[in-house]
NUVOVEX-555103 format. One record per residue (C-alpha): residue number from 1; residue in one letter; z, y, x. Coordinates in steps of 0.02 Angstrom, whole numbers, m for minus. Example, Ala and Ser with C-alpha at 12.3 -4.5 7.8 and 13.67 -1.06 7.14 Angstrom:
REM residues 2
num=1 residuo=A w=390 v=m225 u=615
num=2 residuo=S w=357 v=m53 u=684
//
This chain:
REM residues 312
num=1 residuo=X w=3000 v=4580 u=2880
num=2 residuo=X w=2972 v=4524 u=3056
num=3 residuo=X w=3155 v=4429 u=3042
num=4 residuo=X w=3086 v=4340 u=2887
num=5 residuo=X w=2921 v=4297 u=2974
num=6 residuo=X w=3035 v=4208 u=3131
num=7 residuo=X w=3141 v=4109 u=3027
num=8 residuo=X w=2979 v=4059 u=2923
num=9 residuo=X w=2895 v=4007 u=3090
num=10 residuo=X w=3064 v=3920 u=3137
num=11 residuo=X w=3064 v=3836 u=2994
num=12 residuo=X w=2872 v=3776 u=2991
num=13 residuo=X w=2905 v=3709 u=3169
num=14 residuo=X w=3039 v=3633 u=3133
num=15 residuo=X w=2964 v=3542 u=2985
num=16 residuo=X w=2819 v=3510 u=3102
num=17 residuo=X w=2945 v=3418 u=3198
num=18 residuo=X w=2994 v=3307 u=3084
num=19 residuo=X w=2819 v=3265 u=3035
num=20 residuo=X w=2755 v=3201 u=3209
num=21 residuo=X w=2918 v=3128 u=3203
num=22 residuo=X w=2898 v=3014 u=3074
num=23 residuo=X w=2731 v=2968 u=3102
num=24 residuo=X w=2783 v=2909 u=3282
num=25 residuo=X w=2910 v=2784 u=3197
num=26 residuo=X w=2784 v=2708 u=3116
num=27 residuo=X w=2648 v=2684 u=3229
num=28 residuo=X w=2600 v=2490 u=3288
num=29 residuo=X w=2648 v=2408 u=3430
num=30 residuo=X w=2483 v=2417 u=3492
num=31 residuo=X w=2482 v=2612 u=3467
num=32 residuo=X w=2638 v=2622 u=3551
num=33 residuo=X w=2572 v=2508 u=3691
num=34 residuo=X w=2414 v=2605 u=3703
num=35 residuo=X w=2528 v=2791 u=3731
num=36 residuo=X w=2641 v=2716 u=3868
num=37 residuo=X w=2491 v=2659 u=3973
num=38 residuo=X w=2435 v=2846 u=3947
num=39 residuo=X w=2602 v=2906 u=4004
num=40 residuo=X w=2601 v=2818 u=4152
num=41 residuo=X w=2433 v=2857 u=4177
num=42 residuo=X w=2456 v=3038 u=4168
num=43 residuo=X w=2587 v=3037 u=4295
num=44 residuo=X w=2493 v=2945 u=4429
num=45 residuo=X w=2329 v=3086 u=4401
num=46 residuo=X w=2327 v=3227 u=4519
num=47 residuo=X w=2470 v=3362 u=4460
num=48 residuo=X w=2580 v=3217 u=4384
num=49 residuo=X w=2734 v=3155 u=4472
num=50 residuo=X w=2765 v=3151 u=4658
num=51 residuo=X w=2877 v=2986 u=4661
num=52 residuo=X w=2765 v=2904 u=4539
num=53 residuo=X w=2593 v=2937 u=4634
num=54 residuo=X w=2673 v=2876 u=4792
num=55 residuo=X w=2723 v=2711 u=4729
num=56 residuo=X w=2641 v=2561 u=4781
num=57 residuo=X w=2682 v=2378 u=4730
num=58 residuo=X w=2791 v=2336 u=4895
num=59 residuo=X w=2878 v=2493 u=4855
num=60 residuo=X w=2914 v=2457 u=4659
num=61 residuo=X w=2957 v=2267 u=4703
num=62 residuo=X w=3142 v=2297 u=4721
num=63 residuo=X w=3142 v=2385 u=4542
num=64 residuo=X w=3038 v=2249 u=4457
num=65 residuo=X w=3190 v=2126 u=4535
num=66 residuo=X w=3330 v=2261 u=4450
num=67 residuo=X w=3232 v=2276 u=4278
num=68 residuo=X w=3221 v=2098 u=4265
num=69 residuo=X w=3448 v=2087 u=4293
num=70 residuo=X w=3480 v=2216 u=4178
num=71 residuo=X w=3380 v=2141 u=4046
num=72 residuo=X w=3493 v=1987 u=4081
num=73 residuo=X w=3637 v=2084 u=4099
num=74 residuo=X w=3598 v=2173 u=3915
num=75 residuo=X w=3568 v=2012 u=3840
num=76 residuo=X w=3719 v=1942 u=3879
num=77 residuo=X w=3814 v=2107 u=3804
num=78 residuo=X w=3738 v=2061 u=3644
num=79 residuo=X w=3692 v=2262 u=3619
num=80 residuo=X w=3552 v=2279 u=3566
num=81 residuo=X w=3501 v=2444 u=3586
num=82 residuo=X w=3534 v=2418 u=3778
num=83 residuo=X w=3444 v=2259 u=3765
num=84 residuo=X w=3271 v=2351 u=3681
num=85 residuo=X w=3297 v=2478 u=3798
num=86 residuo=X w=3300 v=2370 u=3968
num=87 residuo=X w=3163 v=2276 u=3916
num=88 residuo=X w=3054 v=2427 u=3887
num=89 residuo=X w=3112 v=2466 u=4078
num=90 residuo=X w=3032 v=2293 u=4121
num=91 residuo=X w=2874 v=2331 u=4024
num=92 residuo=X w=2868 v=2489 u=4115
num=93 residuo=X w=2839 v=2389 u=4273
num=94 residuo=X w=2711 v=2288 u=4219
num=95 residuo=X w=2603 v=2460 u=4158
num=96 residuo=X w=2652 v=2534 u=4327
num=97 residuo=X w=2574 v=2405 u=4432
num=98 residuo=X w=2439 v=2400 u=4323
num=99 residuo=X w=2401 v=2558 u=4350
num=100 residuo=X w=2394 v=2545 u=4522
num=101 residuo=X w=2306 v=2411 u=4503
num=102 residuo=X w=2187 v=2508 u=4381
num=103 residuo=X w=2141 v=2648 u=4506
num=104 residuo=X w=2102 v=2528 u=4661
num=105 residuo=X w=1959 v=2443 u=4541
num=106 residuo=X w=2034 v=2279 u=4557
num=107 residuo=X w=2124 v=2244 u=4351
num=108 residuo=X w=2163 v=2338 u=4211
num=109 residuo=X w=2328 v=2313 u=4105
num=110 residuo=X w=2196 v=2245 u=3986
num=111 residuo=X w=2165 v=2087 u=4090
num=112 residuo=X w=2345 v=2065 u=4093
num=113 residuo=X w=2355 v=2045 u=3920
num=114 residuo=X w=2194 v=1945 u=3890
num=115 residuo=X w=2253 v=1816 u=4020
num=116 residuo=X w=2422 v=1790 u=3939
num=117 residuo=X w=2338 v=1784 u=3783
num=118 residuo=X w=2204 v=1660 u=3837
num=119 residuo=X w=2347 v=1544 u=3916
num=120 residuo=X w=2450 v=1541 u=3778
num=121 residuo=X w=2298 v=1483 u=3678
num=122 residuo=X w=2236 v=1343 u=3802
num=123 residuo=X w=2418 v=1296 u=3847
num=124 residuo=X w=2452 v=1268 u=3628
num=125 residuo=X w=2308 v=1170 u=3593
num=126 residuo=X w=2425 v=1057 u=3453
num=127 residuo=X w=2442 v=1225 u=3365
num=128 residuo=X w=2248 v=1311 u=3393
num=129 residuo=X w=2168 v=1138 u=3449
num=130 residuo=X w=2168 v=963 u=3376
num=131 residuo=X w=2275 v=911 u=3506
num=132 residuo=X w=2455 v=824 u=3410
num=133 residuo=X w=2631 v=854 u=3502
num=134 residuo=X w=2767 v=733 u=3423
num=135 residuo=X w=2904 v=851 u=3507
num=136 residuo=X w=2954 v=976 u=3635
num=137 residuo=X w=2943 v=850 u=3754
num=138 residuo=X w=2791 v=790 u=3734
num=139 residuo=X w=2715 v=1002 u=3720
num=140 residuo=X w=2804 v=1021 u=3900
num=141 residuo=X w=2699 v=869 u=3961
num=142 residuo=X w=2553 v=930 u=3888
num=143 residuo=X w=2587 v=1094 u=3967
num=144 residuo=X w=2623 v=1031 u=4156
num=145 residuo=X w=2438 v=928 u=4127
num=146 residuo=X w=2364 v=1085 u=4064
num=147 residuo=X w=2420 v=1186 u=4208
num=148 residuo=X w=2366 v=1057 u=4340
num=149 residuo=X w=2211 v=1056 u=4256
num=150 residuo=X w=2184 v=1238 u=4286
num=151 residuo=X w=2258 v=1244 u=4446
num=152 residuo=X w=2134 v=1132 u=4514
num=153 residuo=X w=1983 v=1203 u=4442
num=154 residuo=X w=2032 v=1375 u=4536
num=155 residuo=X w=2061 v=1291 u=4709
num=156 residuo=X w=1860 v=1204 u=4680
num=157 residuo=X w=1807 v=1351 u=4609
num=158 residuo=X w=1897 v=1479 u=4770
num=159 residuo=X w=1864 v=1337 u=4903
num=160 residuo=X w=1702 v=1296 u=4865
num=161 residuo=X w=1755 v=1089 u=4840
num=162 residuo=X w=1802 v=1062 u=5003
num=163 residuo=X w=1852 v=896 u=5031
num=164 residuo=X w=1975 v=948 u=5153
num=165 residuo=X w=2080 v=1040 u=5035
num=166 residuo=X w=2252 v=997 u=5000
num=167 residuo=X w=2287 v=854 u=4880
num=168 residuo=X w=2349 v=935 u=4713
num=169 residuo=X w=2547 v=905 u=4670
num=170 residuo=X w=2631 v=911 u=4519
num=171 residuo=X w=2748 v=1018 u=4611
num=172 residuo=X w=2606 v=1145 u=4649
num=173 residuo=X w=2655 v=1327 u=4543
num=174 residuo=X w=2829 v=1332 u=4604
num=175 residuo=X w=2836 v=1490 u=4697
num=176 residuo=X w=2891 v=1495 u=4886
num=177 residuo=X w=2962 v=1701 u=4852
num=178 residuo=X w=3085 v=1621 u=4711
num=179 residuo=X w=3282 v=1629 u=4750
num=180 residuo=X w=3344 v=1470 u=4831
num=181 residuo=X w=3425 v=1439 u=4676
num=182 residuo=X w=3287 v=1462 u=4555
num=183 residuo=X w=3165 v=1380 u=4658
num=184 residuo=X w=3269 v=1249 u=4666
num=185 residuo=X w=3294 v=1243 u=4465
num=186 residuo=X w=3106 v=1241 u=4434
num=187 residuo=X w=3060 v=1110 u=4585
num=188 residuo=X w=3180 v=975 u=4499
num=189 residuo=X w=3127 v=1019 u=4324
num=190 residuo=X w=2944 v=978 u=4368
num=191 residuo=X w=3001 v=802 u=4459
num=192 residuo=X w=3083 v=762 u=4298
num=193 residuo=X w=2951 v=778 u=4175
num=194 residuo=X w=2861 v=652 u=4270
num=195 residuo=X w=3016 v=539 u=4230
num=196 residuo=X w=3063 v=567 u=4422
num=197 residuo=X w=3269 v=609 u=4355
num=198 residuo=X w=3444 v=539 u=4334
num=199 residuo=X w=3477 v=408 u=4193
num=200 residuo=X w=3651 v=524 u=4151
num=201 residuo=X w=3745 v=645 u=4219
num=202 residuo=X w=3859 v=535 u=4287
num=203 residuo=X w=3714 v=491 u=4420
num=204 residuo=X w=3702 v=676 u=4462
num=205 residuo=X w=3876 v=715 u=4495
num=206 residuo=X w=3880 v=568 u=4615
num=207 residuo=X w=3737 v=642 u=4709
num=208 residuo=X w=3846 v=794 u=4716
num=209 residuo=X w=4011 v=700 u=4770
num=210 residuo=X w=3910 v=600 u=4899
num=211 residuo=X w=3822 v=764 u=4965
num=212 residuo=X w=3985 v=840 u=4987
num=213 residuo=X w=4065 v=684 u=5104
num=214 residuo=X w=3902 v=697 u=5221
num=215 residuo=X w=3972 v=892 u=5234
num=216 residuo=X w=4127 v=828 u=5277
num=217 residuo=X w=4073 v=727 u=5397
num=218 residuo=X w=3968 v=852 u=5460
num=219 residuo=X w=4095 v=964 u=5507
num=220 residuo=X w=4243 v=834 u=5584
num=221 residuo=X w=4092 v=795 u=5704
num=222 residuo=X w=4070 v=983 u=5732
num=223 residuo=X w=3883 v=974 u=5711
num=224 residuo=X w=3835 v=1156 u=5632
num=225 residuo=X w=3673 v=1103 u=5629
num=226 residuo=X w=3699 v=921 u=5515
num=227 residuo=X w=3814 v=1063 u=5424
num=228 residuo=X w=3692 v=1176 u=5355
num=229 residuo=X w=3583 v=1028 u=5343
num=230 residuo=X w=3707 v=962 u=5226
num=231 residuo=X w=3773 v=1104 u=5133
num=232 residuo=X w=3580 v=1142 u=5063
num=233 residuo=X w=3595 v=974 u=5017
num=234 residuo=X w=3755 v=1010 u=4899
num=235 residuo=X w=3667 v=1153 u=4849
num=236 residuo=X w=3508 v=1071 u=4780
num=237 residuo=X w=3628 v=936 u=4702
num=238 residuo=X w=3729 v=1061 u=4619
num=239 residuo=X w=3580 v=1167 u=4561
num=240 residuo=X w=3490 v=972 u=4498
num=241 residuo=X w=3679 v=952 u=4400
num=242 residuo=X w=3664 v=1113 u=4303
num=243 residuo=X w=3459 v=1073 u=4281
num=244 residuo=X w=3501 v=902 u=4200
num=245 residuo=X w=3656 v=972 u=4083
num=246 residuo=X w=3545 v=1134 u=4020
num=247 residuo=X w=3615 v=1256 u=4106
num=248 residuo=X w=3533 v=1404 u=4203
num=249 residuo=X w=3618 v=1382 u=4375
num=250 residuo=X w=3568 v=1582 u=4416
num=251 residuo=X w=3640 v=1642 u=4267
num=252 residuo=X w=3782 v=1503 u=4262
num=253 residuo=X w=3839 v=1576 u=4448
num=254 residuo=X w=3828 v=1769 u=4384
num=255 residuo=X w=3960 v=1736 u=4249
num=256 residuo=X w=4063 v=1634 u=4376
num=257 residuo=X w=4043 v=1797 u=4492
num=258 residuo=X w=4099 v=1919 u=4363
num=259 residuo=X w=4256 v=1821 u=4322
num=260 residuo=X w=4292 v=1809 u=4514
num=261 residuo=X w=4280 v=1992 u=4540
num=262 residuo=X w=4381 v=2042 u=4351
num=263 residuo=X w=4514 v=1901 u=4418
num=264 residuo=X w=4519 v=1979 u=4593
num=265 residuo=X w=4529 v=2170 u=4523
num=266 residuo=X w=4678 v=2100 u=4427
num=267 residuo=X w=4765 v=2049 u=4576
num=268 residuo=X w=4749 v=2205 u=4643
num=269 residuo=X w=4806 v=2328 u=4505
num=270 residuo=X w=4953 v=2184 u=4508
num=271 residuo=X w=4995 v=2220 u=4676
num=272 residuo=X w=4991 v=2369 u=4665
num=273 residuo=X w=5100 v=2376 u=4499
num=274 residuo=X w=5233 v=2335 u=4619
num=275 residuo=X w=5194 v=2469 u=4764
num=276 residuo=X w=5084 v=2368 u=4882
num=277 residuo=X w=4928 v=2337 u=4930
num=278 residuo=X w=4820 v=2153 u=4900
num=279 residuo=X w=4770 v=2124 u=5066
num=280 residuo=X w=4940 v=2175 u=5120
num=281 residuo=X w=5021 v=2032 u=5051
num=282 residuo=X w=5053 v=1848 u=5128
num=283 residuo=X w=4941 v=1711 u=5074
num=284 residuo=X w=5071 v=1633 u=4974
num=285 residuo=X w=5093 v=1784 u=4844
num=286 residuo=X w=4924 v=1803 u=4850
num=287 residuo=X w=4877 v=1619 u=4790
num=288 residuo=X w=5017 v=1674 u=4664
num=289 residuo=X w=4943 v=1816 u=4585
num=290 residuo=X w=4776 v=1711 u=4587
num=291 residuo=X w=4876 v=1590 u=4471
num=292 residuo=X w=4958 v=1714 u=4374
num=293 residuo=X w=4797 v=1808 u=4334
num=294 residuo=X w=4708 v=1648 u=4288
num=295 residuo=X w=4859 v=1631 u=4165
num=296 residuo=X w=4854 v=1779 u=4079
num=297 residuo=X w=4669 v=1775 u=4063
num=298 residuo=X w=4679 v=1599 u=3987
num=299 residuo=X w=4821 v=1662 u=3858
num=300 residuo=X w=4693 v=1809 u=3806
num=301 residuo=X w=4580 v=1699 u=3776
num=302 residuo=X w=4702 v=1597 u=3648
num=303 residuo=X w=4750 v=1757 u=3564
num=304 residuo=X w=4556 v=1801 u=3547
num=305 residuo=X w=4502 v=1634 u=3455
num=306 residuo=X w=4635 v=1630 u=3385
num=307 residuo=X w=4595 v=1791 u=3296
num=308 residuo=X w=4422 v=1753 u=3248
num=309 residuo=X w=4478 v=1595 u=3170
num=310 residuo=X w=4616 v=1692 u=3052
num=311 residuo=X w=4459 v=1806 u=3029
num=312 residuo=X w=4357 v=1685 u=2932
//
């Protein structure tokens, strides 16, 4: 009797189980939402979790940075159960310093939400105003004019209208803490909505080749100084190149850095194929396997496509 009475309980729990189970799959967003604030809540209270009640947000800056590259990084594996997952990892941060934010009286992760919400409503007004946009263009115009708008209402409203205040820029909302590269990205992408750009591309990439002769010249007068000078100059031309031909420069160098280091692994499981080491070898075997690599990757490639086209 008391072995039937287990296996009913078993049973009844296990049932249970399934029950709060299948209500959690279909709960709302917003429900969901509303039980991960709770979770994170719970473990910054008194009794919850050591690491997470001595985070601050200095401390959780270098995850928000990692969260934000392996979102990336899952997008571009096209998996997207990684790719739900990371970005629930980046949502995480966003609760977490929320939280923090929460218990020093200063915002709740509800202000968050009702300022994005309230932006994306002023910032659309030819979808929830009377405002027309003939095209994406013209809505990124809009936007830039929106922004200003708002940017300079907060600097009368924080400064009080002093007169001495800096003269607004279209330029202003670029932030200083960006990457070089990104910074970069976003300073030329504001210059050219205001029509500030290249006519073609071809104008860019003579920037770029005129950029790189000043470098030159730089360094057969052995000034380190004009050098640097000159090779942030490149940079920003380069960076301006990819702006102007649509194409992330930050995410545009990551792939370019993951087929350096797959092509330079290769090299080394080559070398050692034939009982050496890489950095053992002269530079002229080494610019060999370099070559050899690049061919092999390149016939891959063929074989790939070529596959997918017999596919379809």
């Amino acid at each position: 009797m008391i072995g039937r009475t287990k296996e009913k309980s078993k049973r009844a729990k296990k049932n249970a189980g399934k029950t709060r189970s299948g209500k959690l799959k279909h709960l709302t967003p917003g429900e969901w939402f509303e039980k991960l604030v709770a979770v994170q809540a719970r473990l910054r209270a008194p009794k919850g979790c050591p690491w997470d009640r001595e985070q601050t947000h200095q401390t959780l800056r270098t995850y928000l940075l990692e969260e934000v590259y392996e979102v990336l990084e899952a997008l571009d594996t096209r998996n997207d159960a990684k790719f739900a997952e990371e970005m629930g990892d980046l949502l995480l941060q966003i609760v977490f310093h929320s939280q923090i934010a929460s218990e020093e009286g200063r915002f709740t992760v509800a202000d968050v939400i009702r300022e994005i919400h309230d932006k994306m409503i002023r910032r659309h007004p030819h979808v929830f105003g009377e405002t027309r946009a003939k095209d994406s263009k013209e809505v990124l115009r809009n936007w830039e004019r929106i922004k200003a708008e708002e940017r300079r209402a907060g600097k009368a409203q924080s400064e009080g209208g002093d007169d001495a205040a800096e003269a607004p820029s279209l330029l202003d909302g670029v932030s200083r803490a960006l990457p070089a590269t990104l910074e970069s990205f976003q300073l030329t992408r504001k210059a050219s909505r205001t029509g500030f750009d290249w006519a073609d591309a071809q104008g860019v990439i003579a920037k770029t080749r005129e950029e790189t002769a000043e470098l030159e010249k730089a360094l057969r007068d052995k000034n380190s100084q004009r050098a640097e000078e000159e090779m942030g100059d490149l940079l920003f031309a380069a960076v301006n190149l990819a702006r102007f031909l649509h194409v992330d420069p930050e995410i545009a160098l990551k792939k370019a850095n993951a087929k350096f280091s797959r092509r330079f692994r290769a090299m080394e499981a080559r070398a050692r194929e034939s009982g050496r080491e890489f950095k053992d070898l002269p530079r002229e075997e080494m610019e060999g396997l370099w070559d050899a690599t690049k061919d092999a990757e390149g016939e891959l490639a063929t074989r790939e496509l070529a596959k997918a086209q017999a596919r379809k």
